[in-house]
C-alpha positions in Angstrom: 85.5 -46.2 34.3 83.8 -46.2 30.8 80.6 -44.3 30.6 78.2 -47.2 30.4 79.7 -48.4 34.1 79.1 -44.9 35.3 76.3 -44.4 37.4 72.9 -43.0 35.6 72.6 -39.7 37.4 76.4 -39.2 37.0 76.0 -39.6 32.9 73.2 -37.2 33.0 74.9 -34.3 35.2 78.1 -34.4 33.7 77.5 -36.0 30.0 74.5 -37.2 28.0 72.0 -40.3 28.0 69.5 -41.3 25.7 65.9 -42.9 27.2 63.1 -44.5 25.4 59.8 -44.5 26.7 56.4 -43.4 24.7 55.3 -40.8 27.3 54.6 -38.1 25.1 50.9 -37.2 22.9 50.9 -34.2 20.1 47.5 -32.2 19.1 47.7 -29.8 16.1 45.8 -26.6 16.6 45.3 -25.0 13.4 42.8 -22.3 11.6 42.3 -18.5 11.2 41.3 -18.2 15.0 44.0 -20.3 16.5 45.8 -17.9 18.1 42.9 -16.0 19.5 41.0 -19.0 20.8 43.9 -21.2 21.9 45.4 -17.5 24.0 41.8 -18.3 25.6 41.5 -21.4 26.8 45.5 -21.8 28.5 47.3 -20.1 31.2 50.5 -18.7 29.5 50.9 -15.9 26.4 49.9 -17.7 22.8 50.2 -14.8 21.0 53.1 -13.6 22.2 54.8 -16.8 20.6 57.1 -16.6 17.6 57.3 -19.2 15.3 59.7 -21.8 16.5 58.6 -20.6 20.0 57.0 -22.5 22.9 55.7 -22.2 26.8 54.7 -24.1 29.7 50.8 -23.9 30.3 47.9 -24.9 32.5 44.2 -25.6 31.5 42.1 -24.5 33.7 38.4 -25.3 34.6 36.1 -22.1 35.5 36.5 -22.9 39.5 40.5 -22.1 38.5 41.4 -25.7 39.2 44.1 -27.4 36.9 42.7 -30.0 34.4 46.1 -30.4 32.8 49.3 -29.0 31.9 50.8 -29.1 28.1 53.7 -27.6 26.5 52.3 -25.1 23.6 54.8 -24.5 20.8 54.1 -22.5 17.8 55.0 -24.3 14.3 58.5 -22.5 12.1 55.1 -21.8 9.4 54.6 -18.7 8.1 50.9 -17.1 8.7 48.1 -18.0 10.1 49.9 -19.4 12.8 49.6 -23.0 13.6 50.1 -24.3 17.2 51.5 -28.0 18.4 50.2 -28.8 22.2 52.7 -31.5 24.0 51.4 -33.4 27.2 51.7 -36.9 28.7 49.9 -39.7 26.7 48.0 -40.1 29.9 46.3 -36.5 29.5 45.6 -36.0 26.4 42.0 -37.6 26.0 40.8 -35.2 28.8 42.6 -32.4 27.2 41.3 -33.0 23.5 37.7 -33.3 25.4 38.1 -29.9 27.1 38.9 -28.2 23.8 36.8 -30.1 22.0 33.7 -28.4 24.2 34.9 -24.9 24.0 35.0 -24.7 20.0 31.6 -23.2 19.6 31.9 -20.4 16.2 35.8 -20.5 16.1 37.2 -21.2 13.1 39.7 -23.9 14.9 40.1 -27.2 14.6 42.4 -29.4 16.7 43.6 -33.0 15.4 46.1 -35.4 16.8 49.5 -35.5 15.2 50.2 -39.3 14.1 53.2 -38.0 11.7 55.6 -38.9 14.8 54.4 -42.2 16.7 57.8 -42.7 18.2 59.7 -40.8 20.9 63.0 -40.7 22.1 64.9 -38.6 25.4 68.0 -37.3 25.3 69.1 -35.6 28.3 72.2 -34.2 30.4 74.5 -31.9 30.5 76.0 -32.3 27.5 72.7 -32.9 25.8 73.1 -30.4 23.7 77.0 -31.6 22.0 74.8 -34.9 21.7 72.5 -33.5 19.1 75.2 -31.6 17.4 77.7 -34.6 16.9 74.2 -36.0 15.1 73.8 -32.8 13.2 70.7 -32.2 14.5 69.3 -28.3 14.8 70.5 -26.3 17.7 67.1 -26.0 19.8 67.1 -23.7 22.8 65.2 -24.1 26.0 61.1 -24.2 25.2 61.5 -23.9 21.3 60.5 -26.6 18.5 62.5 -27.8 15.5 61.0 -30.4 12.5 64.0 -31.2 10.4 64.8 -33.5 7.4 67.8 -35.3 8.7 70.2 -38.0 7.6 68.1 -40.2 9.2 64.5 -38.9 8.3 62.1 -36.3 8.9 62.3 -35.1 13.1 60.8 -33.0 15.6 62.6 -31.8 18.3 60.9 -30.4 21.3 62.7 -28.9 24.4 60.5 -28.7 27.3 60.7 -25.7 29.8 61.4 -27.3 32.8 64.4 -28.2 35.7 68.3 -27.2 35.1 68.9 -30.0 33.2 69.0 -30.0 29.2 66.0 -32.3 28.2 65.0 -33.0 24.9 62.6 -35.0 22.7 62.9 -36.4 19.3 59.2 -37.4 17.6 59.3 -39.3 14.6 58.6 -42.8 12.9 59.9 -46.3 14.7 62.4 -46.6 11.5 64.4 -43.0 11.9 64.2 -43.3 16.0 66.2 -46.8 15.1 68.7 -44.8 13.0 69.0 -42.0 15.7 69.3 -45.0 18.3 71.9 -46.5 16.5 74.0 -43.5 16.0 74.3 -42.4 19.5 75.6 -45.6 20.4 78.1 -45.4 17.8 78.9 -42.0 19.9 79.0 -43.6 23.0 76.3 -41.7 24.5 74.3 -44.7 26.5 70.8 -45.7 27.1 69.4 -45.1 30.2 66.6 -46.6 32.3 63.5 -45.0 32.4 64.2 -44.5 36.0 66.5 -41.7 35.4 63.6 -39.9 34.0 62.0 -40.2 37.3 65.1 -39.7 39.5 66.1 -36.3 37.3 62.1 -35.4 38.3 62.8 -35.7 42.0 65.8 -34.0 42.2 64.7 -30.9 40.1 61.6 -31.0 41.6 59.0 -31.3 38.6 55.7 -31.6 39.2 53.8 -34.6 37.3 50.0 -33.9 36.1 48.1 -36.9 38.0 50.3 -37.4 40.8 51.7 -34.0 42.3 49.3 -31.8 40.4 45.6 -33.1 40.6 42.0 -33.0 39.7 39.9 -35.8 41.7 36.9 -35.8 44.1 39.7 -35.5 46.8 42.3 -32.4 45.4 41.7 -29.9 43.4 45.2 -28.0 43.3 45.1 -24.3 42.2 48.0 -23.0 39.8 50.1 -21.0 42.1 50.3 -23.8 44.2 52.2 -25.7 42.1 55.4 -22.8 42.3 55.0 -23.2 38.7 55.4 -19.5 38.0 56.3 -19.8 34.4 52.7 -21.6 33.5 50.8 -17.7 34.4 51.1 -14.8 32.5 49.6 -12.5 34.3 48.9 -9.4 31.1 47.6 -11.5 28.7 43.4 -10.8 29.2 40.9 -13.2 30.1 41.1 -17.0 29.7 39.2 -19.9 31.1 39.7 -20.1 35.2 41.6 -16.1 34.8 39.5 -14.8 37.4 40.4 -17.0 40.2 44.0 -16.8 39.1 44.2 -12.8 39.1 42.1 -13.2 42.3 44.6 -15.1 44.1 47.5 -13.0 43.1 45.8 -10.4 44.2 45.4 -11.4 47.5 48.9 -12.3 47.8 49.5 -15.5 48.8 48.3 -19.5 48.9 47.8 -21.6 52.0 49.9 -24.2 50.6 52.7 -24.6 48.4 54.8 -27.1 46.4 58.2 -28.2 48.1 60.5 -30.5 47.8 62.0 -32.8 50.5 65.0 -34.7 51.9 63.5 -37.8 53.8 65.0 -39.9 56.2 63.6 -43.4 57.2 61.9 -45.3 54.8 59.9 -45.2 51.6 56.0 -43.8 52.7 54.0 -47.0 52.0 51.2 -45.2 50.4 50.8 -41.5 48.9 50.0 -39.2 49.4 51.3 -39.3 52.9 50.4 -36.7 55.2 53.3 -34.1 56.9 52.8 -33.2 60.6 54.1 -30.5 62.3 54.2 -30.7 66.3 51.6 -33.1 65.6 49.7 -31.0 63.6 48.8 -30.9 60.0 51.9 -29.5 57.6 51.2 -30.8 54.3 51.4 -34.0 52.3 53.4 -35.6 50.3 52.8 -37.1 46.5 56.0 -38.2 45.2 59.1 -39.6 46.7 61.5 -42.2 45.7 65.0 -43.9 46.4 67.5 -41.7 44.3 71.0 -43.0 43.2 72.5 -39.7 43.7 76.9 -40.1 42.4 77.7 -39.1 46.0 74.9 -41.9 47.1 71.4 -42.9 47.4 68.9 -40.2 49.0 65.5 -40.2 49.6 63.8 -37.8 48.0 59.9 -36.1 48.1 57.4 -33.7 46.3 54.4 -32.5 48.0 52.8 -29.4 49.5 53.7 -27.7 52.7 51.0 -25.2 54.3 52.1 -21.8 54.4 52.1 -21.7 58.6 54.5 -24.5 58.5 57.2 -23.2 55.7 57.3 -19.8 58.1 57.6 -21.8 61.2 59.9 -19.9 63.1 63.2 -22.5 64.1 63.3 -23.1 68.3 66.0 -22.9 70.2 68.1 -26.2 71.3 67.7 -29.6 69.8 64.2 -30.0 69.1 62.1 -33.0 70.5 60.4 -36.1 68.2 57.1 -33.5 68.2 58.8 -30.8 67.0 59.9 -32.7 63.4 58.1 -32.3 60.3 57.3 -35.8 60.2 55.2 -38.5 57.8 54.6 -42.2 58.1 57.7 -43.6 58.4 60.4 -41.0 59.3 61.5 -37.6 59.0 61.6 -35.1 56.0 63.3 -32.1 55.7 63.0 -28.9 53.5 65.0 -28.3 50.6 65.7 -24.9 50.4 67.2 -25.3 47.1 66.5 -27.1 44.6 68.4 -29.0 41.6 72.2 -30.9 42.1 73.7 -28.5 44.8 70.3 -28.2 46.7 70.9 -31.1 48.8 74.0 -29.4 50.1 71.4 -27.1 52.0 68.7 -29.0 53.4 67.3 -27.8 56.5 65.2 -28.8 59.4 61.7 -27.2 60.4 61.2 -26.6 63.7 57.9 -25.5 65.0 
């Protein structure tokens, strides 16, 4: 079987695929008190980033509620430091707005990158060989690389998120073409956009707008998100700290971010609520039909309350009202999470 009759998920967890889709915006932070100003207004460490260097964040409003989440990498430039902030296309207007309000006498300024209209995915795990058989740079896990290349001038971002080697190329529609062309003349294939979202489901990835959320309904709180790699917890004060350190203090969060093995059928709206012994568990806010290589799953994202995710298991088979159940079947905790995880699904019990 060649590797274009393979099935998606197979290319991406044992070779390498190549998606289009324009999902991703760029803002340039730049001026004297960048570092100072942007370390202020996000979640994670900025000035603890060396050049090349990047980190998963969350902006926070002063209530501690997430406004959006970006991926802040510091330029290879020598001093003063200038900073390149990566979220969805979707986001960014809200994000450039938040800044935009909290630059009062900073010497910042933050502009939208337009040097790189044109973005391309390559992912798997052999993601990595990929770039090198194009003699691209070697990027590691949440660092950036701009690069004049055989086939023009790239950026390469590698987002810190799931098992699976992701990365993005940024750069005009002419040299995406030329990177396009040579990974087909590799045999590394193009995959559906879909595989973006089935690799999101199975690593569990939580997506600004749908899992994470700011609306007149949910307001979800950062460590809620079990996004521990978006907090640093040493850094001093930045917008919506005080209800972060507040909450770590106290320990723990009602609720938390899970991911699920359903069985039944697709909820027809989400979110969908969770029940527990006919109670209130949860919700969920993602889910999907997954074409897993050993076969299709259904797969969720959501939040489970803290009393349910302790729920002791009983003894016996348990009855219909002791399942964890949503509108239209069954869903089960996944202990683990990633390509063995479903190997170790497990049933809450009340």
């Amino acid at each position: 079987m060649s590797r274009r009759d393979q099935p998606e998920l197979s290319i991406v967890r044992d070779a390498a695929g190549f998606v289009r889709v324009q999902d991703t915006a760029l803002l340039r932070i730049t001026g004297p008190d960048a570092t100072r100003w942007l370390n202020g207004m996000v979640s994670n460490s900025i000035k603890s980033l060396q050049p090349g260097e990047g980190n998963y964040n969350f902006l926070l409003n002063a209530q501690g509620h997430i406004l959006g989440d970006a991926m802040v990498y510091r330029e290879p430039d020598p001093e003063p430091p200038r900073f390149l902030l990566a979220s969805s296309a979707s986001q960014m207007e809200t994000i450039r707005t938040h800044l935009d309000r909290f630059i009062i006498m900073d010497d910042v300024e933050v502009q939208p990158v337009e040097d790189f209209p044109t973005e391309l995915f390559i992912l798997g795990g052999q993601a990595a060989a990929a770039l090198e058989a194009l003699n691209l740079p070697k990027i590691e896990r949440s660092h950036l690389a701009l690069a004049d290349t055989q086939h023009g001038r790239l950026l390469l971002l590698s987002p810190d998120r799931g098992e699976t080697p992701v990365f993005t190329l940024h750069s005009t529609p002419a040299t995406i073409e030329s990177v396009q062309s040579a990974l087909q003349g590799l045999q590394v294939p193009q995959l559906s956009s879909a595989a973006l979202e089935w690799l999101r489901l199975l690593e569990a990835w939580p997506l600004f707008g749908k899992d994470i959320r700011n609306t007149e309904t949910a307001h979800d709180l950062p460590q809620e998100t079990a996004q521990p790699h978006a907090l640093h917890f040493a850094k001093g004060c930045y917008l919506g700290q005080e209800i972060v350190e507040r909450i770590r203090s106290r320990g723990q969060v009602h609720r938390n971010f899970a991911a699920f093995r359903l069985h039944g059928e697709l909820p027809a709206t989400l979110p969908a609520p969770l029940e527990l012994a006919g109670r209130p568990a949860g919700e969920l806010t993602s889910a999907g039909l997954v074409p897993l290589p050993e076969g299709p799953a259904l797969l969720g994202l959501g939040y489970l309350r803290q009393a349910a995710h302790n729920a002791e298991p009983g003894q016996g088979a348990p009855g219909a009202a002791q399942q964890l159940a949503y509108p239209g079947g069954v869903a089960l905790l996944r202990r683990r999470i990633g390509w063995l995880g479903l190997a170790s699904d497990e049933q809450i019990e009340s």
